[in-house]
N, C-alpha and C positions, 0 to 999 in steps of 0.2 A: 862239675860236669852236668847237674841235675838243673842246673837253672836255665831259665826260657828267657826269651824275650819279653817285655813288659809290652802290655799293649793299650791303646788309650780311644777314645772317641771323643772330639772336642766339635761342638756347632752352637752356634746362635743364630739368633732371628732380631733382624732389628727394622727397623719405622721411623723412616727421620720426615719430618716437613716443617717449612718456613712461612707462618705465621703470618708475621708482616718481614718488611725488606729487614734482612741482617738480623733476625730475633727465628732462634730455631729449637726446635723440640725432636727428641730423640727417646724413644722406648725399646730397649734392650734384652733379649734374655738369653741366657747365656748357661749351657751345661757342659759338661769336662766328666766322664767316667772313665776309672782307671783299675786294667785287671790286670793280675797275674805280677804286680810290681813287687821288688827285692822288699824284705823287711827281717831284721831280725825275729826271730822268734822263740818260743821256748820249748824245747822235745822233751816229756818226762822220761824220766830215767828208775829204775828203782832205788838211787839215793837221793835223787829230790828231781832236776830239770838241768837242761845242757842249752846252753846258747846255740843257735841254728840260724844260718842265713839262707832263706829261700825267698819260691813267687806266692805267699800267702796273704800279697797284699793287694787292699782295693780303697778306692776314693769315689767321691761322689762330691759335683760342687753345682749349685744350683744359684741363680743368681735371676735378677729383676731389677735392670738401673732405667733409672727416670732423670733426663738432663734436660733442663734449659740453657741457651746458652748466647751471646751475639760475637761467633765470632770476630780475629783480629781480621779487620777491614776499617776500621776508623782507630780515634781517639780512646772510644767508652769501648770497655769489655769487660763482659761476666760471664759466670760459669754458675749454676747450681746443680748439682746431682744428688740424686740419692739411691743407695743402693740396698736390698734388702736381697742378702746370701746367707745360703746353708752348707757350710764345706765339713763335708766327713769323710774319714779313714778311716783302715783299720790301727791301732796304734802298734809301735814296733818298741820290745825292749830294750833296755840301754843298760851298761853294765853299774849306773848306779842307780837305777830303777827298774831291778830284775824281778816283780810282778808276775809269776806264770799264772796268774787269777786273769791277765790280760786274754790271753788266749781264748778267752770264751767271748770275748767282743767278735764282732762282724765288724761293726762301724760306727766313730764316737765322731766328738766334733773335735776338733783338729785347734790346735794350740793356737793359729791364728784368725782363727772362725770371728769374724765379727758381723753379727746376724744385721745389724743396724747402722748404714754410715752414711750421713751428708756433709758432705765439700760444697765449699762455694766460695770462688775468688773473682776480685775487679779491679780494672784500674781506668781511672776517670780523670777527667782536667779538676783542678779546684782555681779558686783566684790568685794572682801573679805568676798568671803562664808555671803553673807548677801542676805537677798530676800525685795523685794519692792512688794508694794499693790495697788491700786488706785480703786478709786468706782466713778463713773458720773451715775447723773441721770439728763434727761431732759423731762419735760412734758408741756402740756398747762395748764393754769390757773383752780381753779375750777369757779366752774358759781356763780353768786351771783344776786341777785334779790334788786332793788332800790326803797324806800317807801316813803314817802309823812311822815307831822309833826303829821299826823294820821295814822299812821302804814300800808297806804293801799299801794300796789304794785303799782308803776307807771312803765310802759310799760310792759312787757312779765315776767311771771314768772322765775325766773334764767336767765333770756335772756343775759345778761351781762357776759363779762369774765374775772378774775383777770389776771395780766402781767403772760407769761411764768415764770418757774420756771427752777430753774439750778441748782446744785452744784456738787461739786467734793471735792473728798477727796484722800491724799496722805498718806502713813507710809512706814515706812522703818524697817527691821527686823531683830537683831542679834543673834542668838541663842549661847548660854554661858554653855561648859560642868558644870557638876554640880556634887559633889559626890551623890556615891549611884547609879550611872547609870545613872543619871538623866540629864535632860536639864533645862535652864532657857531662857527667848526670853525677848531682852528689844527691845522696840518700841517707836520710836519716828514717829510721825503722826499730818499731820494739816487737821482737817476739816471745812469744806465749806471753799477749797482755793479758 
């Protein structure tokens, strides 16, 4: 009966302009703060702490995308972006990482925080009326948090970063008339080359 509504403020600000014909640029930035939302938490007790669900939770995401792109109006299309976010929370207990050390956080980075990410995909003609694709994505690690043989956090909450991520992907495309009016497209494609 003691819990509120969650309440939230989301806005950005963005700046698109067209370059030359079909070649467009796009400056993004983007904030999301969230108060009073549900999180487990932990109430001490004088035999140790008691699981508690209340509104003790807040977020914070801050974000800066930078996009090139031409959209689809022809044959050739690309996309490049890149995005540089900061998403924090406060974190919430889980009954197998019951931490009442968490409690004294306000706000960490968030299990999907990925501070550094660029995308960029195309699809173009190549020779014998056939069209090629490729997709890359590159970002930083997400954050992970290191626990002790008693599940309690040793150093900084999330403070830790898994290795950069990468992959790419290639296909090739041949479209095959078809009765009826119709088309068919076989593809051949390797992912994460």
């Amino acid at each position: 009966p003691t819990l509120r509504n969650p309440s939230g403020l989301h806005w950005n600000l963005a700046w698109e302009h067209e370059w030359v014909p079909r070649w467009v640029s796009r400056i993004n930035y983007i904030e999301k703060k969230g108060r009073e939302q549900v999180r487990v938490a932990a109430l001490t007790t004088p035999h140790g702490f008691d699981l508690v669900f209340n509104n003790s939770g807040r977020s914070n995401y801050r974000a800066l995308e930078l996009t090139f792109d031409r959209p689809i109006r022809t044959n050739i299309r690309f996309l490049a972006s890149y995005i540089y976010s900061d998403a924090k929370a406060r974190p919430s207990l889980s009954l197998d990482f019951p931490d009442p050390g968490l409690e004294s956080i306000s706000e960490a980075l968030t299990d999907w925080n990925t501070r550094h990410r660029f995308v960029t995909w195309g699809y173009f003609p190549i020779p014998w009326k056939t069209n090629a694709s490729y997709a890359v994505e590159a970002r930083s690690g997400f954050p992970f948090s290191a626990v002790d043989v008693l599940n309690s956090v040793v150093g900084g909450y999330n403070s830790r970063t898994m290795p950069m991520y990468f992959v790419t992907n290639f296909n090739v495309e041949k479209e095959i008339p078809f009765p009826f009016k119709r088309r068919i497209a076989l593809r051949i494609g390797v992912t994460n080359l």
